[in-house]
C-alpha positions as CSV (number, residue, x, y, z in Angstrom):
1,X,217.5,33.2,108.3
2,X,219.0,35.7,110.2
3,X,219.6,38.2,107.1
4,X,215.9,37.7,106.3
5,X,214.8,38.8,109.4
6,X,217.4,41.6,109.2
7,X,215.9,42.6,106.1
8,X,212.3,42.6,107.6
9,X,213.3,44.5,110.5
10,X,214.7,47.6,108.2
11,X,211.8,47.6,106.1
12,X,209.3,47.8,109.0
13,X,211.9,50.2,110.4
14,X,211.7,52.2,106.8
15,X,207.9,52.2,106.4
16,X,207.5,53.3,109.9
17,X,209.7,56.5,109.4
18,X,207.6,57.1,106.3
19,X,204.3,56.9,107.9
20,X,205.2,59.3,111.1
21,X,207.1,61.5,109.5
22,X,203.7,61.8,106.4
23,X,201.4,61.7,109.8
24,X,200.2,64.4,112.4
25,X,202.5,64.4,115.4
26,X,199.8,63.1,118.0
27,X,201.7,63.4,121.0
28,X,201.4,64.4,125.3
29,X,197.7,64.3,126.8
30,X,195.4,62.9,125.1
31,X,191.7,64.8,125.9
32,X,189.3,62.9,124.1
33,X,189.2,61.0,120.7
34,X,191.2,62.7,118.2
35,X,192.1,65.9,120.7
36,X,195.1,66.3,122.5
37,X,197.5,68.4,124.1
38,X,200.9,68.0,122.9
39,X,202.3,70.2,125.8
40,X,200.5,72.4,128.1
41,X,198.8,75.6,127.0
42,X,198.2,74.0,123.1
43,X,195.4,71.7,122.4
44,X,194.7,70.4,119.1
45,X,191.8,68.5,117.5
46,X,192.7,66.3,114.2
47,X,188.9,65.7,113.5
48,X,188.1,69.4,113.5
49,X,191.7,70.2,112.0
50,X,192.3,72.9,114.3
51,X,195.3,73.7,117.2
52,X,194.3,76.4,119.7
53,X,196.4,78.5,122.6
54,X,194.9,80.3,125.1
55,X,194.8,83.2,122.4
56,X,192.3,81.1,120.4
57,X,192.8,79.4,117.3
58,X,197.0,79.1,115.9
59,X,197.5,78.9,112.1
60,X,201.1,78.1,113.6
61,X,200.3,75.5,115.6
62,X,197.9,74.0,113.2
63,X,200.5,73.9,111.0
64,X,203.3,72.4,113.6
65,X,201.1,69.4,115.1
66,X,198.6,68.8,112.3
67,X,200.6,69.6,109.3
68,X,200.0,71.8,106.6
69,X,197.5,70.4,104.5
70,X,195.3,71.3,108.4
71,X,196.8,74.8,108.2
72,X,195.5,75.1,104.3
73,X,192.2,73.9,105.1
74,X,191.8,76.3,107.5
75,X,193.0,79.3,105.9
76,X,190.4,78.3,103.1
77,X,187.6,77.3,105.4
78,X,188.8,81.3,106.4
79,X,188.5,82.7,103.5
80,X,185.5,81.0,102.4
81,X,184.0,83.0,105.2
82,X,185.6,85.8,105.1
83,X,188.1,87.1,107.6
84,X,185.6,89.9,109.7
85,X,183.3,86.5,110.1
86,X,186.1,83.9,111.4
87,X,186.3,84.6,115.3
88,X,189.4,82.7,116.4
89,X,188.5,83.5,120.2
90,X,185.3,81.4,120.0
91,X,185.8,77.7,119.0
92,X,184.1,74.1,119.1
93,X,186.1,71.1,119.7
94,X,184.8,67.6,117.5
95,X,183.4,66.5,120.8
96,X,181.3,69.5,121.2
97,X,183.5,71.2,123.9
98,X,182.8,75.0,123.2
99,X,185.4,77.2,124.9
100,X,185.7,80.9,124.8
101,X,189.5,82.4,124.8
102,X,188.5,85.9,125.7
103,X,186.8,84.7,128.9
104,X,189.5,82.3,129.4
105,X,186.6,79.2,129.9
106,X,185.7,75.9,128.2
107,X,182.6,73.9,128.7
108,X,181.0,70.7,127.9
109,X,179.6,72.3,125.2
110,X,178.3,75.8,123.4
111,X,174.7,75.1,125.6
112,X,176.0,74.1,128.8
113,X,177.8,76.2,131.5
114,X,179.5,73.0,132.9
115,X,183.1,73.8,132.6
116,X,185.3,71.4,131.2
117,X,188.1,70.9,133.8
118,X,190.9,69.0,131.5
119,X,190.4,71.8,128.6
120,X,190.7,74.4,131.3
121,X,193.7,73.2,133.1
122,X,195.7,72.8,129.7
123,X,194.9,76.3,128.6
124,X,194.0,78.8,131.2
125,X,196.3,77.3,133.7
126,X,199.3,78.0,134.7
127,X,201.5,74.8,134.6
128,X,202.4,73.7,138.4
């Protein structure tokens, strides 16, 4: 009996390795539904497929908390539109939080001047 349950144990162990290391690395705060900060200054949205830095948009970070197939789709969604039209300063979370990088601001959404406190404090400022 106790083998058995031995056994069980490693595979669960086994499958579980297999799934996190194959899944994005959802990790630290978590914003909203599918958005979170894996340490401060970086946010990333898994819906949207997209990791930003108070620069804007990271193809690096993409890649580093969403995985690569994120960092692809992006690059194509990119070229699709052509570099001189992708603005990685101006973005839209999945739950319709608009922020600006340039202006270093993020509000509830691209229509409302409410700022979004949370998104603010992870990427405009400075870590107490």
């Amino acid at each position: 009996m106790k083998l058995i349950n031995l056994s069980i144990l490693m595979l669960t162990t086994f499958t579980a390795c297999i799934v996190s290391a194959n899944s994005p690395k959802p990790q630290g705060k978590v914003l909203a539904d599918g958005i979170f900060a894996p340490e401060h200054g970086i946010i990333c949205d898994q819906k949207a497929g997209f990791c930003v830095d108070s620069f804007g948009i990271s193809m690096e970070f993409t890649k580093m908390y969403l995985g690569e197939e994120s960092q692809e789709k992006m690059l194509k969604m990119i070229d699709e539109v052509g570099s001189d039209n992708f603005d990685p300063l101006h973005y839209s979370f999945s739950n319709k939080v608009y922020c600006d990088s340039g202006e270093r601001v993020c509000y509830q959404d691209r229509f409302n001047e409410t700022k979004q406190a949370d998104f603010n404090a992870v990427l405009f400022e400075d870590k107490e």
